[in-house]
N, C-alpha and C positions, 0 to 999 in steps of 0.2 A: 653565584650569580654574576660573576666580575665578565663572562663571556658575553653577556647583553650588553657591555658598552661595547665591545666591537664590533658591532652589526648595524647597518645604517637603523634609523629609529624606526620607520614604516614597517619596516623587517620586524623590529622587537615587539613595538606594536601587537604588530596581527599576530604574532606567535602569540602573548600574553593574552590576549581575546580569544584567540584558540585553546588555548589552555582553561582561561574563566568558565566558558560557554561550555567547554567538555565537562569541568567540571560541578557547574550548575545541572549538568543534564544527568550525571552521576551523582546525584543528590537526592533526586528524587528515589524513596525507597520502595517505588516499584513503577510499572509502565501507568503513565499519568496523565488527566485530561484538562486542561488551561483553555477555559476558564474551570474551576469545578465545577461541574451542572449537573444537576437529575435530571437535565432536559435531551443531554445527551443519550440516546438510543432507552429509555426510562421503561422502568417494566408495561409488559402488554397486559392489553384490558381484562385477560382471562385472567391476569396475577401470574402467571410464569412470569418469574423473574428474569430468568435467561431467553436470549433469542435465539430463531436457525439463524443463523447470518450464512449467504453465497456471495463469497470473494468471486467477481468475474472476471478472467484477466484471459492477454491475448496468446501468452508463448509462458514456457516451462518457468522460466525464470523472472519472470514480473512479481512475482510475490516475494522472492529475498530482496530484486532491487529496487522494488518501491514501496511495500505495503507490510513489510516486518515490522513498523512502528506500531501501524491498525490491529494485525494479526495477535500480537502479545498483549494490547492493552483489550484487547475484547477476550481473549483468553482469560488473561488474569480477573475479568470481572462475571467468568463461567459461562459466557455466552459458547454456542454450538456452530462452530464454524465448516461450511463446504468451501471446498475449491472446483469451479468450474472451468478449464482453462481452453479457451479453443482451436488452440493446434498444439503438434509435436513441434513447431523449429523444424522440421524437416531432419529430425534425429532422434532414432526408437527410444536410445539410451538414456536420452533427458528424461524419458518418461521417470524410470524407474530411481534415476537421481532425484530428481523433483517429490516423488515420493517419500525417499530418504531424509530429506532434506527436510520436510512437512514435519517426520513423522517424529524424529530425533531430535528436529531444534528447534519446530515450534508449535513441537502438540498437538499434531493433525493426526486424527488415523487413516492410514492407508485408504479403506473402505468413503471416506467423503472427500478424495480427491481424486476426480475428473477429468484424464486430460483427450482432448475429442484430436481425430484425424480425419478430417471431412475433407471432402475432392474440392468442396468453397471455400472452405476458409484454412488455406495455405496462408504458411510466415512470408511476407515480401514486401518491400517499400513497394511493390507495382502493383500488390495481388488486390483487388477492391471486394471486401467482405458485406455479402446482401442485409443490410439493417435488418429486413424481415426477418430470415434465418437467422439471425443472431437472437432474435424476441422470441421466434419457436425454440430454440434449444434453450435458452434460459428459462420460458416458463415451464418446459419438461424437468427440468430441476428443481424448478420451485414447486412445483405438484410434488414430485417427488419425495422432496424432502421438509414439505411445510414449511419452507423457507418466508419470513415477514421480513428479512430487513437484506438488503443487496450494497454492495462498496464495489465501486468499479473507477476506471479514470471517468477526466472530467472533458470534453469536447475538442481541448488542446492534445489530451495524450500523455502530457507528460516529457514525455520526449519526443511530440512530434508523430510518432510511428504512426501511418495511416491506420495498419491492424488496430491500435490502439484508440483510435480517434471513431473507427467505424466498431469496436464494439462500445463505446459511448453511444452511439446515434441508434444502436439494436437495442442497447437498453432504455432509453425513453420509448422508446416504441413501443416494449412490451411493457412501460408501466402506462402508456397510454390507451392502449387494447384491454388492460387490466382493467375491469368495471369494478372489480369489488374496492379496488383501491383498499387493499388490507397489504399489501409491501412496501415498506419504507425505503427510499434510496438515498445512497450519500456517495462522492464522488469525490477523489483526491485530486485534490487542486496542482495545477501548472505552474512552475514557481518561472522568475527569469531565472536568464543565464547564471547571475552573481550571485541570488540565491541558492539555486539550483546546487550550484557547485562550493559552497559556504561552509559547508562541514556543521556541526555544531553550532554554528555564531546562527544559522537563523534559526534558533531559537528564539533570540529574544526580540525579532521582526514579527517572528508571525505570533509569536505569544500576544504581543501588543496588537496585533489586527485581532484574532480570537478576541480579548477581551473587549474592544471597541465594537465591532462587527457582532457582540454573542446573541442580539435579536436576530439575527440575521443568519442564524443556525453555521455557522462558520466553529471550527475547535482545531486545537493546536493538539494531538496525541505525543506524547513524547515515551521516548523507547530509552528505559534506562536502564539497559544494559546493549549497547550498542554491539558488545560484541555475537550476540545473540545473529545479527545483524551479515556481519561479518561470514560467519559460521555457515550461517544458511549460504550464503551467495558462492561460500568455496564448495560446500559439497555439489555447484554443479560442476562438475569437477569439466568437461567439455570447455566451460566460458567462461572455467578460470584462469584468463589469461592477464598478458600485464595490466595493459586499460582497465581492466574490471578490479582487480587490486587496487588500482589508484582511483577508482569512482567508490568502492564502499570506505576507503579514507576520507574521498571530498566531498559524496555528495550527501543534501541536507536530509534526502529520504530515508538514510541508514539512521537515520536519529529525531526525527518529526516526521509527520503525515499532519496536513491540512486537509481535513474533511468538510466536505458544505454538502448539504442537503438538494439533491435535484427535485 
């Protein structure tokens, strides 16, 4: 350890916190939910234990880089997960890597993964996706597949992405048309920039919000096995490029999801 005094201390610092925080998150022995709660997604009135859950997301790859924490911790607890995702990226090939990718590292089978190529809802910071048709084609799924519980982003996106922001606004919509109100929604939260890009350390931010915030239907997922994480995001093998390397190192989605209840 004698190389940590030659490093200015801010330096050593964050390294050691990086380290701590990885290794708190590799403690837990298995994908984990902070606060522990029954209250989280808790069995349905019929007594099935398990839920359908419909992941809805905008492009091939939103599910390695945002929602691999969600995905393993609702696996590991036997729930039934689809993927509904509403465009190709404007690349056939993603489809079938995105499949691969479900299917080999995080337990999806081929058969509940969805990805749609509709003349409205093209990948583009310019393209404007119809809220309506976003609510028709989700609740064609959720008939479908007796889908009760839905995870989608939250009104910011995420990262912004219009795509991503307008299929938040189709999904209130179709749980607002929904009379029977028998689907539950939850929405991954928007971190800042510092978070955002924090690695492991915001952990123990949004841990502390989850436990303060837990009437307030807010949970901190944690993914403890991040490499799980990792895995999934190369096998889109297209958008594995450098930046994408250096975001499943720094950013905090490869290792938490904050969920809150819409």
């Amino acid at each position: 350890m004698a190389w940590i005094w030659m490093v200015p201390v801010p330096v050593a610092g964050a390294v050691l916190l990086w380290a701590n925080s990885l290794g708190r998150i590799l403690s837990y022995p298995a994908p984990s939910c902070v606060p522990p709660s029954l209250q989280f997604m808790p069995p349905l009135r019929d007594d099935r234990r398990s839920r359908n859950v419909l992941l809805v997301v905008a492009h091939p790859d939103d599910e390695s880089m945002f929602f691999a924490p969600t995905i393993l911790f609702l696996k590991s607890k036997g729930h039934n997960i689809h993927i509904l995702c509403m465009s190709r990226a404007n690349e056939v090939k993603i489809v079938s890597h995105t499949s691969q990718a479900l299917w080999k590292l995080l337990a999806i089978p081929h058969e509940q993964v969805k990805v749609l190529d509709h003349p409205k809802l093209q990948d583009g910071f310019h393209e404007k996706w119809g809220h309506g048709l976003v609510a028709e084609l989700t609740m064609e799924d959720v008939q479908l597949w007796a889908i009760d519980t839905i995870v989608t982003f939250d009104s910011c996106g995420v990262s912004g992405h219009p795509n991503h922001k307008d299929l938040h606004h189709g999904i209130c919509k179709f749980l607002h048309a929904n009379r029977q109100g028998n689907v539950e929604a939850w929405e991954l939260a928007s971190l800042n920039i510092l978070r955002k890009y924090s690695g492991p350390v915001d952990i123990w931010l949004s841990s502390l919000i989850s436990f303060s915030r837990s009437k307030q239907s807010i949970y901190t997922l944690v993914n403890s096995r991040p490499s799980k994480s990792y895995e999934a995001m190369a096998a889109h093998r297209s958008q594995w490029v450098w930046f994408r390397r250096l975001y499943v190192i720094f950013s905090s989605y490869m290792y938490v999801n904050v969920l809150q209840k819409i």
